[in-house]
LOKENU-384771 format. One record per residue: residue in one letter; z, y, x of N, C-alpha, C in turn. Coordinates in steps of 0.02 Angstrom, whole numbers, padded with zeros to 5 digits, always signed. Example, Ala and Ser with C-alpha at 12.3 -4.5 7.8 and 13.67 -1.06 7.14 Angstrom:
<sites>
A+00390-00284+00660+00390-00225+00615+00390-00165+00660;S+00354-00112+00642+00357-00053+00684+00394+00002+00645;
</sites>
This chain:
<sites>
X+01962+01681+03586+01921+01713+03534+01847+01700+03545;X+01825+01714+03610+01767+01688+03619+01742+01599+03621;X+01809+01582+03638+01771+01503+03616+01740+01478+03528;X+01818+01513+03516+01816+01498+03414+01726+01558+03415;X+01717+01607+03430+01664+01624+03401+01592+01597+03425;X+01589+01542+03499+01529+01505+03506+01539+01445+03460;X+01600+01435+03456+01590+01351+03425+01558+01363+03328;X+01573+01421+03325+01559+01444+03262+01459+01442+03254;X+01450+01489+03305+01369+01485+03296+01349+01456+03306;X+01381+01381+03353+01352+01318+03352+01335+01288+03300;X+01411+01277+03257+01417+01249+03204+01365+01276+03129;X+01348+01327+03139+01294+01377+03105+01224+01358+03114;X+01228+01359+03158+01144+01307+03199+01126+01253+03182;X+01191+01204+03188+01196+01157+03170+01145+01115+03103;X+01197+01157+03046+01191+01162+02988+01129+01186+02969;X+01094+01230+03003+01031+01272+02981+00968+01231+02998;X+00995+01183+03043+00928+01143+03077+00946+01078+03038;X+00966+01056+03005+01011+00991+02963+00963+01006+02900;X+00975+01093+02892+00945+01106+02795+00873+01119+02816;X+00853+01116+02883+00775+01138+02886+00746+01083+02878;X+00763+01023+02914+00725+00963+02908+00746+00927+02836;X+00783+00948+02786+00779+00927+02723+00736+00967+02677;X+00729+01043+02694+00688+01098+02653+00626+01083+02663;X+00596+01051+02729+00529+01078+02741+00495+01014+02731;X+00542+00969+02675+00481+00897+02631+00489+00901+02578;X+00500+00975+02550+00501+01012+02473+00443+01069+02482;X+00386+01061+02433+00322+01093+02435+00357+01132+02374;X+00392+01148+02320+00402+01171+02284+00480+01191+02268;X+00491+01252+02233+00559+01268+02202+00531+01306+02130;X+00603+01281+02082+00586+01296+02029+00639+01342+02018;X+00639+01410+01971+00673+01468+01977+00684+01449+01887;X+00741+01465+01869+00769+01469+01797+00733+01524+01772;X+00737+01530+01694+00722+01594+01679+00787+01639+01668;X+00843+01615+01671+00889+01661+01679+00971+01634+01721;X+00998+01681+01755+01067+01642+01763+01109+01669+01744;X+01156+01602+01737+01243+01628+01705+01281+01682+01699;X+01257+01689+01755+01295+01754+01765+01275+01825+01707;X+01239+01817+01684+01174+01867+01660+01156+01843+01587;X+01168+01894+01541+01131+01867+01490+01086+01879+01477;X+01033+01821+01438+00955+01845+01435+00924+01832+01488;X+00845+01810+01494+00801+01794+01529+00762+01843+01587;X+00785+01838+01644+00748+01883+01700+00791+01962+01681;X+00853+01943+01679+00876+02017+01668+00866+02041+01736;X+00873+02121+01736+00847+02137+01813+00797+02122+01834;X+00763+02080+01801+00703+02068+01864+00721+02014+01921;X+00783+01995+01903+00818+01951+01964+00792+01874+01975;X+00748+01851+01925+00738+01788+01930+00661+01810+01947;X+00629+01851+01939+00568+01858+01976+00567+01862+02032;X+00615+01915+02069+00626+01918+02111+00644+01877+02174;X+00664+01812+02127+00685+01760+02184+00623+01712+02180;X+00588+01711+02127+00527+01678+02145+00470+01719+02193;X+00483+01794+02196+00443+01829+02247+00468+01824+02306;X+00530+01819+02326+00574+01806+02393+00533+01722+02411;X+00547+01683+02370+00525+01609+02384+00458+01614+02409;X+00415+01644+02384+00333+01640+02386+00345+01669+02455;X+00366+01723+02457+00363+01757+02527+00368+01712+02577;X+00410+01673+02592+00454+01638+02641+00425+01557+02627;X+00350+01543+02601+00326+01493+02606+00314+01444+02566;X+00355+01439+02515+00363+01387+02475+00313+01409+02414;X+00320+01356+02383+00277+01380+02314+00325+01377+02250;X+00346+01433+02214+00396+01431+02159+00363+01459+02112;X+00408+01431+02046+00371+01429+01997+00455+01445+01948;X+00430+01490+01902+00490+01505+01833+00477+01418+01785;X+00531+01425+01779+00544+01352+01731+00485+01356+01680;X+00449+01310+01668+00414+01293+01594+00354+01354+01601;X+00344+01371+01666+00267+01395+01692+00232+01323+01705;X+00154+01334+01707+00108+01278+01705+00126+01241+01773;X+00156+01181+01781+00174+01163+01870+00082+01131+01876;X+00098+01104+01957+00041+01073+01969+00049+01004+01938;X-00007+00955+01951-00003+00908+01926+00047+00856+01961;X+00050+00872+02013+00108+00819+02045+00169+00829+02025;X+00188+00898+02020+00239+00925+01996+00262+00874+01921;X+00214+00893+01891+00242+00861+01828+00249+00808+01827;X+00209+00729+01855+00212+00687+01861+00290+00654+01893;X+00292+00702+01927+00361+00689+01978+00404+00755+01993;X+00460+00774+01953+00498+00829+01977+00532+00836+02018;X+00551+00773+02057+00569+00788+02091+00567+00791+02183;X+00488+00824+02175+00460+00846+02200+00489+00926+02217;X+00527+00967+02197+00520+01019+02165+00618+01027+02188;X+00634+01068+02236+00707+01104+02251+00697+01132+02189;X+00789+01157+02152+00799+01209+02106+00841+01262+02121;X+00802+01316+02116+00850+01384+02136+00910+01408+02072;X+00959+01436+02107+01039+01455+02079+01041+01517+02118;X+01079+01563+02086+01092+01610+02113+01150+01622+02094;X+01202+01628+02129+01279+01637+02102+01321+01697+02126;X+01357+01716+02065+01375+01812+02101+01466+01785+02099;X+01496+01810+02149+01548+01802+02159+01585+01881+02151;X+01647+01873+02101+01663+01930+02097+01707+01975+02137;X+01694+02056+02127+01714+02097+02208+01729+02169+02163;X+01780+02200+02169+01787+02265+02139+01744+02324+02151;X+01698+02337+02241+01663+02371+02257+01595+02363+02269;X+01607+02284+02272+01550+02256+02306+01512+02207+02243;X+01440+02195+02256+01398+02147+02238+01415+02099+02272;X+01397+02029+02265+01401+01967+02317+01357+01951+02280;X+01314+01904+02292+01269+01837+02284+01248+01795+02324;X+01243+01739+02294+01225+01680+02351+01160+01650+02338;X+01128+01632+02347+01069+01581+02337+01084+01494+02361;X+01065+01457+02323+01084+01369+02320+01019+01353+02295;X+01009+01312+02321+00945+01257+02326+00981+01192+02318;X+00950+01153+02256+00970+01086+02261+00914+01045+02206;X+00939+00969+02242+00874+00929+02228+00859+00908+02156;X+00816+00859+02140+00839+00851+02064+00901+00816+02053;X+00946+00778+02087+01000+00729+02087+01053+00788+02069;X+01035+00840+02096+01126+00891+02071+01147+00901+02146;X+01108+00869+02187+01159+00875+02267+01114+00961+02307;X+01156+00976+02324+01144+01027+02368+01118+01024+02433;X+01064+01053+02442+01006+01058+02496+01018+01090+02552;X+01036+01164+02502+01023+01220+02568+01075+01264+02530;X+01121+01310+02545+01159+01376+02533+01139+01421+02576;X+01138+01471+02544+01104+01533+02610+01184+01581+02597;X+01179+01617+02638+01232+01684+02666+01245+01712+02599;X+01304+01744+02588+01326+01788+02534+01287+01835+02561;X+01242+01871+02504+01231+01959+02520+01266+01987+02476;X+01266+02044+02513+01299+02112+02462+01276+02161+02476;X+01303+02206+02426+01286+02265+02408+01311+02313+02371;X+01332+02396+02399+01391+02437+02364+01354+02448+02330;X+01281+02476+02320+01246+02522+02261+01291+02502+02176;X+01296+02559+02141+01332+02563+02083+01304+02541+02024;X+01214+02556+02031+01185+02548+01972+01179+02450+01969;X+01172+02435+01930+01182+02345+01921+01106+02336+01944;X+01046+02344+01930+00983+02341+01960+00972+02344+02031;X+00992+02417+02045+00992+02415+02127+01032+02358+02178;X+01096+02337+02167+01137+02314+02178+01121+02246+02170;X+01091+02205+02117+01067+02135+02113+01016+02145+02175;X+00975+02169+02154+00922+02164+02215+00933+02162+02278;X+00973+02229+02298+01000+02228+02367+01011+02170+02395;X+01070+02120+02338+01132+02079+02376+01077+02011+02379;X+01023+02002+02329+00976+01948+02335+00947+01956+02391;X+00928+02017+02404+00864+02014+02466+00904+01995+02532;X+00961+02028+02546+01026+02010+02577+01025+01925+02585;X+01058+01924+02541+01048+01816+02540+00992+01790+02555;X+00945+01812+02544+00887+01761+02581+00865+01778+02679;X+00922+01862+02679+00905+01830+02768+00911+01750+02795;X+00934+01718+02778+00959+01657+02798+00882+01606+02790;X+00869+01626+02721+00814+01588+02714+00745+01595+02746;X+00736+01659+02764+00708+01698+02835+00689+01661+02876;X+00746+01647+02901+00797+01620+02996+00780+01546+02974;X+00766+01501+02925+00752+01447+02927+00685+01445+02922;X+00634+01492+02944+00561+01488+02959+00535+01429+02930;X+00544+01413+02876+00519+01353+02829+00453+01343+02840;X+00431+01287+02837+00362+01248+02831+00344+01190+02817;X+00338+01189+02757+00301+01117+02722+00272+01077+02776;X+00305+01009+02772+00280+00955+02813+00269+00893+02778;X+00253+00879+02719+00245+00832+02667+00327+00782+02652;X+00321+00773+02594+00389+00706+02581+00344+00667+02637;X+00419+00600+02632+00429+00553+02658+00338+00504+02657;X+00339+00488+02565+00287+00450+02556+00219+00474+02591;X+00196+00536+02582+00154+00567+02626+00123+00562+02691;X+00180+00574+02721+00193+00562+02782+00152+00471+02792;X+00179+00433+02768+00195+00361+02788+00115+00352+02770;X+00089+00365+02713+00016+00366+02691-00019+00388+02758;X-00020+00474+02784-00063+00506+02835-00056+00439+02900;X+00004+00417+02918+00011+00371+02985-00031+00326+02968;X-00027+00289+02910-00066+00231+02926-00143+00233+02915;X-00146+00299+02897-00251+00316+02905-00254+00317+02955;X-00215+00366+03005-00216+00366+03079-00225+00317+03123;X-00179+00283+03117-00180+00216+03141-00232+00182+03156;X-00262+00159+03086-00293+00107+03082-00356+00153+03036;X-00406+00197+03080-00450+00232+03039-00506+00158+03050;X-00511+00133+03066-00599+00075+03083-00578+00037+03061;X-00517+00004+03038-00488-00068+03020-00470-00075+02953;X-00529-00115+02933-00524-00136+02850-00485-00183+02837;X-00422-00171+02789-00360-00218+02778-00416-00258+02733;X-00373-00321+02734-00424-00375+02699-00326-00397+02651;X-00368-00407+02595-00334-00429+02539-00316-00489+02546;X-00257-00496+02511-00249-00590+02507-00282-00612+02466;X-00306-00645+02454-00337-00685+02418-00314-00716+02347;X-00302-00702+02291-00266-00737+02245-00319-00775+02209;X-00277-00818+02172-00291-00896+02138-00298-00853+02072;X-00336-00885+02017-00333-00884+01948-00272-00858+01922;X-00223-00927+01938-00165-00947+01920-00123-00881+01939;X-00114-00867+01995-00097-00812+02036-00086-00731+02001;X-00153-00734+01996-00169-00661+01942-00141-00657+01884;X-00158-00732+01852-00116-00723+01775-00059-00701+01801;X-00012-00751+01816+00038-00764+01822+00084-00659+01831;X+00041-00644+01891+00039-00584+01890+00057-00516+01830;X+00007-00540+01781-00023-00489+01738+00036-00509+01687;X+00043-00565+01673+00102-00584+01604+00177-00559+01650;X+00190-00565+01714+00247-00540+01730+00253-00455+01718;X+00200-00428+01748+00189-00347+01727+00194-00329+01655;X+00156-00367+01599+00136-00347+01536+00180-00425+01479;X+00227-00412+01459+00244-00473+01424+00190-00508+01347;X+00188-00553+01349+00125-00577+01305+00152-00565+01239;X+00192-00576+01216+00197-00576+01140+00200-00502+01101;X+00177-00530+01051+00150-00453+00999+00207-00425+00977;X+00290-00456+00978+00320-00402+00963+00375-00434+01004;X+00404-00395+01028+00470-00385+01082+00529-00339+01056;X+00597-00381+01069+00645-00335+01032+00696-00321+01104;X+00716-00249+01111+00776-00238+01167+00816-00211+01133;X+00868-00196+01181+00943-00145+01181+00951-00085+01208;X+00966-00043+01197+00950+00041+01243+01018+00053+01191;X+01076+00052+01234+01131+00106+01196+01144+00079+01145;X+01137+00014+01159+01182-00022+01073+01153-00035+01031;X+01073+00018+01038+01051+00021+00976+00964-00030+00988;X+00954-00064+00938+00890-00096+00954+00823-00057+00943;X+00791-00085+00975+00711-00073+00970+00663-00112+00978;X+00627-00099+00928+00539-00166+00952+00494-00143+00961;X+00455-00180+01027+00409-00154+01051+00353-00183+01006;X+00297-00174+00987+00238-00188+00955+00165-00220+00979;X+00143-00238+01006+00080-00243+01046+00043-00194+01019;X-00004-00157+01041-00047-00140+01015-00122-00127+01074;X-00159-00116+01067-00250-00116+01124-00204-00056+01162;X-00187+00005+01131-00172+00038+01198-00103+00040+01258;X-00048-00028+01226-00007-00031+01246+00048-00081+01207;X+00104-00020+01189+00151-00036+01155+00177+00019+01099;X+00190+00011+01023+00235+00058+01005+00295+00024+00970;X+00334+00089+01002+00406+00103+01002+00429+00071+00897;X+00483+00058+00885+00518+00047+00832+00581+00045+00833;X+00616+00103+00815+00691+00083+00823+00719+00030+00745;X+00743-00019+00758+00763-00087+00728+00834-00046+00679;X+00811-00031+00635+00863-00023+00591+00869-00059+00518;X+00889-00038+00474+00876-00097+00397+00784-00062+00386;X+00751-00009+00398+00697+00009+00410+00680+00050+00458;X+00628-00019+00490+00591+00001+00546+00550+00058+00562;X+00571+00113+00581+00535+00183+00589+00507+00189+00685;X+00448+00206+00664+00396+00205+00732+00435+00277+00761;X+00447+00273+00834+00483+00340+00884+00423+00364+00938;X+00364+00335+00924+00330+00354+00991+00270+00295+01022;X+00246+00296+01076+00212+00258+01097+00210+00252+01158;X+00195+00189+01195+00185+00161+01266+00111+00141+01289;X+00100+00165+01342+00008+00199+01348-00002+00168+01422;X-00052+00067+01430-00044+00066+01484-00087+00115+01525;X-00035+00082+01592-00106+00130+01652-00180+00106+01673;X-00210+00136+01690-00274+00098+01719-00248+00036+01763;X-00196+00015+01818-00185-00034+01828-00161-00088+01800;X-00122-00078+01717-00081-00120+01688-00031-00143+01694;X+00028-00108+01765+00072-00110+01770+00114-00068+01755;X+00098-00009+01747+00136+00047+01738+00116+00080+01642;X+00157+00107+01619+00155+00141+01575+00174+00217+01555;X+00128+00238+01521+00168+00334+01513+00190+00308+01445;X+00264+00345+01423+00293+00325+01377+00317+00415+01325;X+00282+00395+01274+00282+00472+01244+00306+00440+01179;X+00374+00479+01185+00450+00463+01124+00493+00495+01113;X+00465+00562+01109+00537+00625+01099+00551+00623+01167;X+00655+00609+01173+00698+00621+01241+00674+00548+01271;X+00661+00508+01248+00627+00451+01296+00578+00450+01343;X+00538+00501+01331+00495+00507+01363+00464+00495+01432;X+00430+00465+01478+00432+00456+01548+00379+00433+01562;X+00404+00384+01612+00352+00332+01644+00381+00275+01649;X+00366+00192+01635+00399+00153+01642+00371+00091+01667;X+00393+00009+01658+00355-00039+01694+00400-00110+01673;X+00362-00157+01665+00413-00199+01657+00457-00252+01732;X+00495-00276+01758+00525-00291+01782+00514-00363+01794;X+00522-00394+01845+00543-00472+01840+00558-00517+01789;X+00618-00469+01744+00665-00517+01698+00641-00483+01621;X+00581-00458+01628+00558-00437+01565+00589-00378+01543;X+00646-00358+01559+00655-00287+01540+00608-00230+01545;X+00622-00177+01514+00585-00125+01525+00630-00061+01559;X+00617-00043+01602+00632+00013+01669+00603+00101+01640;X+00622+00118+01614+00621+00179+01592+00644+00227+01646;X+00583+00288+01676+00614+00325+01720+00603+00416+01661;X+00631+00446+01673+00627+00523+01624+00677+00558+01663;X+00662+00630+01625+00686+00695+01630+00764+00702+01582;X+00819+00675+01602+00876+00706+01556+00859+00755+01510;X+00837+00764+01446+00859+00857+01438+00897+00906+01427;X+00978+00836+01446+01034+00887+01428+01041+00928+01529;X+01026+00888+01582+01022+00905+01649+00985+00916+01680;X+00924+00911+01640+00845+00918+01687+00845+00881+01750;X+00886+00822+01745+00904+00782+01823+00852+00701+01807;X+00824+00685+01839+00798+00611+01813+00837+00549+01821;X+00841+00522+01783+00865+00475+01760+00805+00407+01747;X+00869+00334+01763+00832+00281+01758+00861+00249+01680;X+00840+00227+01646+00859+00189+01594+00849+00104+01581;X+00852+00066+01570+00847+00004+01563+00852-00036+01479;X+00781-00045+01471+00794-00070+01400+00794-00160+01429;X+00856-00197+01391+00866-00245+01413+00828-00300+01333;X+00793-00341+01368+00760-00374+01329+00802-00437+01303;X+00787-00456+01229+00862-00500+01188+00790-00568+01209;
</sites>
């Protein structure tokens, strides 16, 4: 009995030090305005509540479709998403708390809490505050993503040592700039069967979905470098770039999953 119950808190440890070093290169969690379980937005108070539990315990959370920071928006997935899930009990409250990334994969699960209280208010609260002991015990602390990280080392490194550029040719640069930006004034792709032409225009590109009439969906806005583009088109919407083979690389926000997604408009 005592072995099965060390190998257990091993295995508990384990796991807790596994979800710490994945939690603590997430500066942000984003809290729904309401869950399933529950109808209506912040019933109880329960989705505030878990953004006040979050704040407490370090992180910076934010209710869905509050103002994020600017990185935030640029990149969501930057940003764990909180779940709160009630498992059903004849006497008892249960709830769990789940953290997961923008991909849909699961981060972190914290402890079922519970709670007898009768009234549904008291009782959410209880079994939430309950579930986040766990999140407690993982003494969280922001240590930057990956990219971050890799940026701070090499200032470190090399703080006195001025990288020197390669040197490019004329030829070089063009060659460059027409692979990034395709030259011709109108470009036709494929996205889902369905066609579209791109347009030239001074600030980029606009959108045309290719039907017996050509109706404008939006516009493509280069960046100050000219490789990258913000692409503002309804559900198209993103950031994108062109590719080697002339395609266009569409990155966005699903809005049936709020998960990001890559798209590929393939050039005819």
């Amino acid at each position: 009995m005592l072995r099965i119950l060390f190998l257990g808190i091993v295995l508990i440890s384990t796991l807790s030090v596994n979800a710490q070093k994945n939690i603590n290169e997430y500066k942000y969690v984003i809290v729904p305005k309401g869950y399933n379980f529950l109808k209506g937005e912040d019933r109880y108070q329960l989705n505030s509540l878990t953004k006040f539990l979050l704040t407490k315990y370090g992180f910076e959370a934010y209710i869905k479709e509050e103002n994020f920071p600017e990185d935030l928006k640029t990149n969501g997935c930057k940003a764990l998403r909180a779940n709160v899930k009630r498992r059903s009990g004849v006497f008892l409250t249960r709830l769990t708390l789940e953290l997961t990334d923008c991909n849909g994969s699961v981060v972190f699960t914290a402890v079922e809490g519970k709670s007898r209280k009768k009234e549904f208010k008291e009782a959410y609260h209880e079994a939430l505050r309950n579930t986040f002991t766990s999140v407690e015990a993982l003494n969280y602390s922001y240590s930057g993503d990956k990219d971050e990280k890799i940026v701070k080392k090499e200032v470190v490194e090399t703080p006195s040592v001025k990288k020197e550029e390669p040197i490019q040719t004329k030829e070089e640069e063009k060659e460059i700039v027409e692979a990034a930006s395709p030259s011709e004034n109108s470009i036709t792709y494929v996205f889902n069967d369905v066609s579209f032409l791109f347009k030239k225009q001074e600030y980029g590109y606009e959108i045309f979905k290719s039907e017996e009439k050509q109706t404008s969906i939006g516009k493509i806005f280069k960046s100050g470098s000219g490789k990258n583009y913000i692409v503002q088109a309804g559900d198209l919407s993103g950031n994108g770039y062109f590719d080697g083979y002339g395609n266009f690389i569409l990155e966005r926000i699903n809005p049936a999953t709020n998960k990001l997604i890559t798209d590929t408009f393939a050039r005819q």
